[in-house]
C-alpha positions in Angstrom: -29.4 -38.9 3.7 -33.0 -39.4 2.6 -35.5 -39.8 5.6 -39.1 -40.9 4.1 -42.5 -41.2 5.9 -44.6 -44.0 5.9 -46.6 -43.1 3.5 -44.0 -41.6 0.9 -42.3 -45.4 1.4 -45.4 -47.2 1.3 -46.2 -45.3 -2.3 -42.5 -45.6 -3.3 -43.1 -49.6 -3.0 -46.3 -49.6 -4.7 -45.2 -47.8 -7.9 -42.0 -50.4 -7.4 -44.5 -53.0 -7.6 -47.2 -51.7 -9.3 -45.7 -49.8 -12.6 -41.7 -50.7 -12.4 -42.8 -54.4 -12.1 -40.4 -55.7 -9.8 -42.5 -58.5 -7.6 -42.9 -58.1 -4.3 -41.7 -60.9 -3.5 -38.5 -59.7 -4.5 -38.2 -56.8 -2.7 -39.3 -58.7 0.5 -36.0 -61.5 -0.5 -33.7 -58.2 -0.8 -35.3 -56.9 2.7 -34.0 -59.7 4.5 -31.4 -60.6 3.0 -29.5 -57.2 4.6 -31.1 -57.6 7.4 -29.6 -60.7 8.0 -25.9 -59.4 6.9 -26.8 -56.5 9.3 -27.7 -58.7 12.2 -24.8 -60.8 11.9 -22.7 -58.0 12.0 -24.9 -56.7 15.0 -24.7 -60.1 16.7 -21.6 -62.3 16.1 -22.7 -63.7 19.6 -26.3 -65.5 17.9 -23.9 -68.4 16.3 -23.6 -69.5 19.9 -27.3 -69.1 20.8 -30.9 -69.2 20.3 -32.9 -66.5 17.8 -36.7 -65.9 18.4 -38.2 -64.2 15.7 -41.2 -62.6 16.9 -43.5 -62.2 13.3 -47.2 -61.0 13.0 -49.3 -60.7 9.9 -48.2 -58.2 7.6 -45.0 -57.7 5.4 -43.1 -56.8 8.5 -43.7 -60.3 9.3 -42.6 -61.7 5.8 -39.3 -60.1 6.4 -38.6 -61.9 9.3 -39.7 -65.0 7.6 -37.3 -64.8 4.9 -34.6 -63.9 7.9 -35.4 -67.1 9.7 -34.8 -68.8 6.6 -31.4 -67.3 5.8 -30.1 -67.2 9.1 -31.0 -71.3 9.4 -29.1 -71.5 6.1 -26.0 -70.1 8.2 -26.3 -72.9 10.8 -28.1 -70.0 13.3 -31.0 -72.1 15.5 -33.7 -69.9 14.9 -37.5 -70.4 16.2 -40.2 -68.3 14.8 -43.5 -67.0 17.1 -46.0 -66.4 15.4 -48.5 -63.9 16.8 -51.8 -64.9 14.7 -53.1 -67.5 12.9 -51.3 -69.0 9.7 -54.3 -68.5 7.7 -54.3 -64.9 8.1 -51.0 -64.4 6.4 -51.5 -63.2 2.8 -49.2 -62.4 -0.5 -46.1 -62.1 -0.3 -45.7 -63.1 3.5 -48.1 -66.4 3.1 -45.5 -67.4 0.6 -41.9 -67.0 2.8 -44.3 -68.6 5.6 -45.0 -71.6 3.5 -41.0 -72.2 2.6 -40.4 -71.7 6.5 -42.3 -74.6 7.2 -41.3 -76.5 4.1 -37.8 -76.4 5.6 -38.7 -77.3 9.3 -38.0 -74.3 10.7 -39.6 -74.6 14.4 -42.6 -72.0 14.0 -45.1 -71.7 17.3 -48.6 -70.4 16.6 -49.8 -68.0 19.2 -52.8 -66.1 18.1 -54.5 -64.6 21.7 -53.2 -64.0 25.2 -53.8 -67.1 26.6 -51.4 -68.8 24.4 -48.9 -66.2 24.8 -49.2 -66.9 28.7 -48.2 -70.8 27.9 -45.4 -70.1 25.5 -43.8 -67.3 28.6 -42.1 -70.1 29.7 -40.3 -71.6 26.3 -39.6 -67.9 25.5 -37.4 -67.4 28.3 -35.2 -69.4 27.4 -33.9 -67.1 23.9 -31.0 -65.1 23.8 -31.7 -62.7 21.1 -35.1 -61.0 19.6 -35.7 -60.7 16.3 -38.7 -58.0 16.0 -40.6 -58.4 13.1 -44.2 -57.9 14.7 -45.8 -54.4 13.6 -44.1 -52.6 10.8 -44.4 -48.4 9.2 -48.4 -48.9 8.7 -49.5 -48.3 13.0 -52.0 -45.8 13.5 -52.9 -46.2 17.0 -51.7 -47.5 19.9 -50.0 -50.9 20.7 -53.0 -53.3 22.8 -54.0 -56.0 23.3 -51.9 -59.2 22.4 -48.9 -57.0 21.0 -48.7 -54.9 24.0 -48.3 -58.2 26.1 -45.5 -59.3 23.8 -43.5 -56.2 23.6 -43.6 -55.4 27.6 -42.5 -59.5 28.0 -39.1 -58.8 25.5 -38.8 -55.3 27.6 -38.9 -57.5 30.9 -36.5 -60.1 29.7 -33.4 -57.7 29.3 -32.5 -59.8 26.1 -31.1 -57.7 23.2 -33.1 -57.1 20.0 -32.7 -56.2 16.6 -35.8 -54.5 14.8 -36.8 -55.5 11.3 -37.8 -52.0 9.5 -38.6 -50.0 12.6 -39.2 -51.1 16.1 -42.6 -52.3 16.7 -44.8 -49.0 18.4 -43.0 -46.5 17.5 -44.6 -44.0 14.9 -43.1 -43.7 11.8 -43.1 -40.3 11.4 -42.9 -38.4 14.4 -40.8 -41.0 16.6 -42.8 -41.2 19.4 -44.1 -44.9 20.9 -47.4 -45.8 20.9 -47.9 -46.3 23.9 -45.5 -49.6 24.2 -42.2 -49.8 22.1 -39.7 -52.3 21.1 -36.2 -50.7 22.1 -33.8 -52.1 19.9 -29.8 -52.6 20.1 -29.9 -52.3 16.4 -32.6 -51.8 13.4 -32.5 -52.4 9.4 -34.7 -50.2 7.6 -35.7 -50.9 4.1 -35.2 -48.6 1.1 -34.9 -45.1 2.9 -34.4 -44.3 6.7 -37.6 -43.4 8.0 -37.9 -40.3 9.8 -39.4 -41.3 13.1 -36.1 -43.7 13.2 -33.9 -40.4 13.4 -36.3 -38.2 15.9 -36.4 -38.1 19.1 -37.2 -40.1 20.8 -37.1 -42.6 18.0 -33.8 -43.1 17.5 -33.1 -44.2 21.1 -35.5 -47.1 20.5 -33.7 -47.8 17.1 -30.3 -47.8 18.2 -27.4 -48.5 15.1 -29.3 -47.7 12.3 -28.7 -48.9 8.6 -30.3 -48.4 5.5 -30.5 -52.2 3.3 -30.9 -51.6 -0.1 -34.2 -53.1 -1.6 -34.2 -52.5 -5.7 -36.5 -49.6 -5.2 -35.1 -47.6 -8.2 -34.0 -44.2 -8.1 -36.2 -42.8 -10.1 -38.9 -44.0 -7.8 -37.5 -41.9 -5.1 -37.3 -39.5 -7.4 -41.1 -39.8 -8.3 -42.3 -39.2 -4.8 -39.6 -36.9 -3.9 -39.8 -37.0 0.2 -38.8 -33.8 1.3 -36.8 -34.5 4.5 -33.2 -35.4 5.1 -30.6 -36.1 8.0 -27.8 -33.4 7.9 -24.4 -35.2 7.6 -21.3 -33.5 6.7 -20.8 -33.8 3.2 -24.0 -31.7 2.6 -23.1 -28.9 4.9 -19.7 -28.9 2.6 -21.6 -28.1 -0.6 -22.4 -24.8 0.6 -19.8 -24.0 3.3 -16.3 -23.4 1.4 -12.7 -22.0 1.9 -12.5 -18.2 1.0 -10.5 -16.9 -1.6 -7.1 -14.9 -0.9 -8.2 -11.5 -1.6 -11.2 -11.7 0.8 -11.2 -8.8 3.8 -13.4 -7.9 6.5 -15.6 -5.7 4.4 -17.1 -8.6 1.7 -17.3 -11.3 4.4 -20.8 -9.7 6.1 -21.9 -7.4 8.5 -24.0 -8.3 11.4 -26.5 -6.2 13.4 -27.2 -7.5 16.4 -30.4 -5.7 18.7 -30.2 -7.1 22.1 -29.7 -7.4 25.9 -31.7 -5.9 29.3 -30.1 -5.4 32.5 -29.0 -9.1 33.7 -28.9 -10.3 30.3 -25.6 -8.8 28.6 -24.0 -11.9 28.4 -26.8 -12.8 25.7 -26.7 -10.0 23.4 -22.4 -10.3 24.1 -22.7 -13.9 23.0 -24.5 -13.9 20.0 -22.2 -10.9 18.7 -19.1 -12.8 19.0 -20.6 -16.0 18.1 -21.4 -14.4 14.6 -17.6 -13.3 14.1 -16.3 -17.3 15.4 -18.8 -18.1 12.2 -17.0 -15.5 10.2 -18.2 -12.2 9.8 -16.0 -10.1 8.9 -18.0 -7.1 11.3 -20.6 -6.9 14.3 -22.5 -4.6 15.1 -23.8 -4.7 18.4 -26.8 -2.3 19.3 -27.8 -1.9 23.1 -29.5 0.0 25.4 -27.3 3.0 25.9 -27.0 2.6 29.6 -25.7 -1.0 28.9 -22.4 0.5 27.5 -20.2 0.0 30.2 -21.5 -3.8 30.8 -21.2 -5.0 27.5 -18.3 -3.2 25.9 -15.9 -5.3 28.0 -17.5 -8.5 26.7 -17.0 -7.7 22.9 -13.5 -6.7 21.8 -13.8 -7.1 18.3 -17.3 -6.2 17.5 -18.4 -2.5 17.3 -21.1 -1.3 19.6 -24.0 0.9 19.5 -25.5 2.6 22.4 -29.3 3.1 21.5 -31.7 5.6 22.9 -33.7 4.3 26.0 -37.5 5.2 27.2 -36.8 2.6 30.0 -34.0 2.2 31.1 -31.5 -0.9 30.2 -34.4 -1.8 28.1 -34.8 -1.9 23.9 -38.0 -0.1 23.2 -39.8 1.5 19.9 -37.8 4.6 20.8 -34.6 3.0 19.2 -36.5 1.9 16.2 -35.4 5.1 14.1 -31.6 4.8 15.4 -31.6 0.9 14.6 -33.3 1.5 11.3 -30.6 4.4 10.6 -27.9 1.3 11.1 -29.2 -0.9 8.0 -27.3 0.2 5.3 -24.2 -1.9 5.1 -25.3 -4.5 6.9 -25.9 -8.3 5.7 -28.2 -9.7 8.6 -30.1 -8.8 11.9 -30.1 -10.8 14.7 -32.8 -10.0 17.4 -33.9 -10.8 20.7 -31.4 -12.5 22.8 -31.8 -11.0 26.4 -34.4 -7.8 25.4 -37.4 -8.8 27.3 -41.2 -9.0 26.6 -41.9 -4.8 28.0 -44.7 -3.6 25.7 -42.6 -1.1 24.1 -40.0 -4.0 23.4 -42.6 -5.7 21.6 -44.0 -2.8 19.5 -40.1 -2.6 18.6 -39.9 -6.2 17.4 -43.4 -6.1 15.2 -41.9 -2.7 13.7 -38.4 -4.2 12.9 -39.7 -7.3 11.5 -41.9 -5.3 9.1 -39.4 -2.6 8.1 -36.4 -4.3 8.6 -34.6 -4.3 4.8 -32.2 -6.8 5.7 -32.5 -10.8 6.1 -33.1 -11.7 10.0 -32.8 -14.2 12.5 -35.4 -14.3 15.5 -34.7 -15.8 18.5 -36.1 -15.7 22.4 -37.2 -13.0 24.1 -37.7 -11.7 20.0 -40.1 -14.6 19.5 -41.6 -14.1 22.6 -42.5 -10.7 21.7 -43.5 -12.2 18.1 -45.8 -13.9 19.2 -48.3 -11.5 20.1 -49.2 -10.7 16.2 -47.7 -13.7 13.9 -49.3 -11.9 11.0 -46.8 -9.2 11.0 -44.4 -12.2 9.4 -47.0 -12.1 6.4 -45.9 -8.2 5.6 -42.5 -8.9 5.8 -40.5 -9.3 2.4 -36.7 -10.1 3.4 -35.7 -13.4 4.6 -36.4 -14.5 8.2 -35.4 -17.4 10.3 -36.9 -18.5 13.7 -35.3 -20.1 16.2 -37.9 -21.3 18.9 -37.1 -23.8 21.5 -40.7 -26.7 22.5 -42.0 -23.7 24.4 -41.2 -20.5 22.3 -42.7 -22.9 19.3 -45.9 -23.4 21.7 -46.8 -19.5 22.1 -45.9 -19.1 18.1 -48.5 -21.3 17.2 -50.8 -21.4 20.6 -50.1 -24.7 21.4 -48.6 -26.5 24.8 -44.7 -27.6 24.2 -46.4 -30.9 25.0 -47.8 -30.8 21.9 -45.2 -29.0 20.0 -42.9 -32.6 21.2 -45.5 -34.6 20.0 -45.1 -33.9 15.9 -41.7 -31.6 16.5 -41.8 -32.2 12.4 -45.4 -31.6 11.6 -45.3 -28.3 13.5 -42.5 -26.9 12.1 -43.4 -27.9 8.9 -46.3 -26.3 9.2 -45.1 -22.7 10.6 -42.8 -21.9 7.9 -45.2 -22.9 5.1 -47.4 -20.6 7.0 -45.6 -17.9 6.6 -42.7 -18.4 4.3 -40.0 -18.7 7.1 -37.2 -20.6 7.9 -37.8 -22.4 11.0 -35.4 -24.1 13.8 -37.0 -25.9 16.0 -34.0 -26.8 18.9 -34.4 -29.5 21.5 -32.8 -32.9 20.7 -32.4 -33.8 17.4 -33.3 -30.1 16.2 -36.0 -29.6 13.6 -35.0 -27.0 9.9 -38.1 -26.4 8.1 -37.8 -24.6 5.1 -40.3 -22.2 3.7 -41.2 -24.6 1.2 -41.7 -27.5 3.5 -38.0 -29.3 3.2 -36.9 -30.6 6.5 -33.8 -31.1 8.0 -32.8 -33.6 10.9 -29.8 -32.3 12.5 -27.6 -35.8 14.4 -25.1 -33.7 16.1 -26.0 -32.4 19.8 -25.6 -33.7 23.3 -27.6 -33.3 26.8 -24.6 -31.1 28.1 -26.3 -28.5 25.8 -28.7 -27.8 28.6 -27.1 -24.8 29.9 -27.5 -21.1 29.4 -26.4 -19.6 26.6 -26.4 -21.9 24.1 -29.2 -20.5 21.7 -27.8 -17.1 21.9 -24.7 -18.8 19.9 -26.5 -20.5 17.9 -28.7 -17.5 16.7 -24.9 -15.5 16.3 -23.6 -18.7 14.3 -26.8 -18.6 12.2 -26.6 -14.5 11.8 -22.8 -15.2 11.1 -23.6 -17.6 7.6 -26.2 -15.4 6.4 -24.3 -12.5 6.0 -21.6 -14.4 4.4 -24.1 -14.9 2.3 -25.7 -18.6 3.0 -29.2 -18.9 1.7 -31.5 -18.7 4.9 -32.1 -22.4 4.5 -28.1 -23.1 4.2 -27.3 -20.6 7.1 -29.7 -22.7 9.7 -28.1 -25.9 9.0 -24.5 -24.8 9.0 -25.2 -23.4 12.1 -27.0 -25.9 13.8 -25.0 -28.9 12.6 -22.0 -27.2 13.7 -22.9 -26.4 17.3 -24.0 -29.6 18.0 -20.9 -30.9 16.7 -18.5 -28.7 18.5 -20.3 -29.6 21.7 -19.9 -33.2 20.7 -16.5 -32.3 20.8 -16.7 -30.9 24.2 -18.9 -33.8 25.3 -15.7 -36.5 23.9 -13.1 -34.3 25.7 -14.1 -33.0 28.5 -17.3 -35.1 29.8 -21.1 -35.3 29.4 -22.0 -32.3 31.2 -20.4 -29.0 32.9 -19.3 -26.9 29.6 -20.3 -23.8 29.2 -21.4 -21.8 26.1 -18.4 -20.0 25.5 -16.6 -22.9 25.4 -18.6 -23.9 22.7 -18.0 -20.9 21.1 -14.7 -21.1 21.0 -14.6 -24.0 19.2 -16.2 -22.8 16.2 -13.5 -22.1 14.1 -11.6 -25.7 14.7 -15.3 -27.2 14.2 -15.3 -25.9 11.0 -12.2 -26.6 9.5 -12.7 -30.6 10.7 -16.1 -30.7 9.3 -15.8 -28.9 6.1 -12.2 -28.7 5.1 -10.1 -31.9 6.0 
């Protein structure tokens, strides 16, 4: 699925307009038109009741206008607020204003506070919100007589349905400005837009469906938006069934360089997670003195005990022995479980600028990474990253607070930096691709707040690259289907209280429903 920014929508319209020549007027009739068949399907119950439409100057407001139209057709008793003065309305909106009133459709002016403050009292007595007041184009935050209205709909409890986007929330990163609509359900014109899919956005959005407009395809085309919602028919154009000749020696080789005393589990983890994704052979390399702890853990992979100069700990004096296990292998996975010792970090800047082989970087790796970024820019093979809000904040030398604050912005702007593929977890993870693309992955759950989880998902990543998955491919294989084998979890077993290696071991059945039935 496409997701679009305000501003890539906002040019598709105007070349829709502008050089297609399809009025406006038309695509503003098509906009609320599947609304309305959206709202209906949303809202059986507003047959029985009373719709507000709450409408303010701009095209958002036109849409609800031609709603409170159609919906009247229907035999719906539908009141519009108005929240400015009539003869501010322009265009396209002036005109579906002028048929609203034409047809006697109640419409109450309320242009400042202190009519708002005499209208409370009619407003009450609603059952349903249509939000049509502040549509993509919000720069700053809500104030003033809009802030007023949306805290008064938040107060009342009454559901609402959101015309576009919810009024406050930013288009494109999904956060509110300050005061946001939450809606039971939103129509969004043309193409989703991305902060409607974010977190938080989509919370506030609630059911989301796309009405179709008339904005041609070639339009989209034109302005080609470079982000997109992960669903499950894309992750089955690149993931496929293997032929019957395939063995363990063409399905990829995985090296794995991690764990520290206390942290086996991690390095354990991400090894087998690679072979539940399908490697045919793992590779695990630890500290030498680890042998005993993390054998036990890892049946089928292969281990290799690396020379020490502390002990438990991966330092530069195992570069030449890890660099002596390239050949052969497809992928290197690093940093799960190593620590941030100075040695260990010497050891991650070396590997990352030798290494031959494609990699995947995750925790204590980044951590280490961290302290000289530029070492990426030397690097020739392909790399992913895999930073959680605060690994992401010591990457780029900002707070997570920040890094939450444009999750897509920042990733964006990291692997364009330096020509990496970047996973940026938390809810609704973030792919960037070296060339900018971005990915929003839908599948995921809070229960995922436990241990563990990111050394699978680095293994599951590690897994598809050396099966041969494009970097860009790999990351969303691999996130999309460890979200959705949690969801799984979540479904069977309860919101919260699964582990990792429960995850894990759902991999394979994951995979099979999501690619091959």
């Amino acid at each position: 699925m496409i997701l679009v920014t305000a501003d890539e929508m906002r040019e598709m319209d105007r070349i829709t307009i502008q050089e297609v020549g399809i009025p406006g007027r038309i695509l503003m009739e098509h906009a609320g038109s599947g609304a309305v068949d959206f709202f209906l399907e949303q809202f059986p119950e507003a047959f029985g009741g009373r719709v507000g439409i709450l409408a303010g100057r701009g095209n958002n407001g036109g849409d609800g206008f031609v709603m409170a139209r159609l919906l009247a057709h229907r035999g719906i008793r539908v009141t519009v607020f108005l929240f400015t003065d009539r003869e501010k309305i322009k265009g396209d909106a002036a005109a579906n204003l002028e048929l609203v009133f034409r047809l006697g459709i109640p419409v109450i002016q309320v242009p400042d506070e202190a009519v708002f403050q005499r209208a409370k009292s009619r407003m009450k007595l609603f059952d349903i919100w249509i939000d049509a007041l502040l549509g993509t184009g919000l720069k700053s935050d809500v104030k003033g007589l809009f802030k007023e209205v949306i805290a008064f709909v938040t107060a009342s409890g009454k559901p609402v349905f959101a015309v576009d986007i919810p009024s406050g929330l930013d288009s494109d990163t999904g956060r509110p400005k300050g005061v946001c609509i939450r809606a039971r359900a939103t129509a969004t014109f043309g193409h989703a837009k991305i902060g409607c899919v974010l977190f938080p956005g989509g919370e506030y959005s609630g059911e989301l469906k796309v009405a179709d407009i008339g904005i041609p395809s070639s339009v989209t085309a034109q302005v080609g938006p470079k982000q997109f919602l992960l669903t499950p028919q894309r992750i089955r154009s690149f993931v496929h069934n293997r032929p019957a000749e395939a063995h363990k020696g063409n399905t990829g080789h995985v090296l794995v360089a991690a764990g520290s005393p206390g942290k086996t589990g991690a390095a354990a983890m991400t090894a087998m997670a690679a072979m539940r994704t399908g490697a045919g052979l793992v590779t695990l390399g630890i500290p030498e003195s680890l042998g005993a702890a993390v054998e036990p853990q890892v049946l089928e992979a292969m281990t290799a005990p690396l020379p020490e100069s502390i002990p438990g700990i991966l330092t530069d004096a195992a570069l030449e022995a890890i660099e002596a296990l390239f050949p052969g292998k497809s992928c290197l996975a690093l940093g799960p479980g190593m620590g941030t010792a100075e040695g260990t970090v010497n050891l991650v800047h070396e590997l990352v600028r030798t290494s031959p082989i494609p990699m995947v970087i995750d925790a204590d790796g980044l951590n280490c990474l961290a302290r000289d970024m530029d070492v990426l820019k030397r690097r020739e093979a392909d790399t992913v990253l895999t930073p959680h809000p605060g690994e992401m904040g010591r990457l780029v030398k900002k707070t997570a607070a920040e890094i939450q604050g444009d999750r897509v912005g920042w990733a964006r702007r990291l692997a364009e930096a330096y020509g990496v593929t970047v996973v940026l977890k938390g809810a609704k993870t973030v792919i960037a691709a070296k060339d900018g693309t971005i990915f929003v992955n839908p599948t995921g759950n809070p229960g995922m707040a436990s241990g563990g989880m990111g050394d699978v998902l680095t293994g599951m990543i590690a897994g598809w690259m050396a099966q041969g998955l494009s970097p860009e491919e790999a990351a969303q294989a691999g996130v999309y289907l460890h979200g959705a084998a949690a969801d799984s979890l979540f479904r069977g077993r309860g919101p919260f209280g699964y582990l990792a290696s429960d995850v894990m071991a759902l991999i394979p059945a994951q995979i099979r429903e999501t690619t091959f039935l």
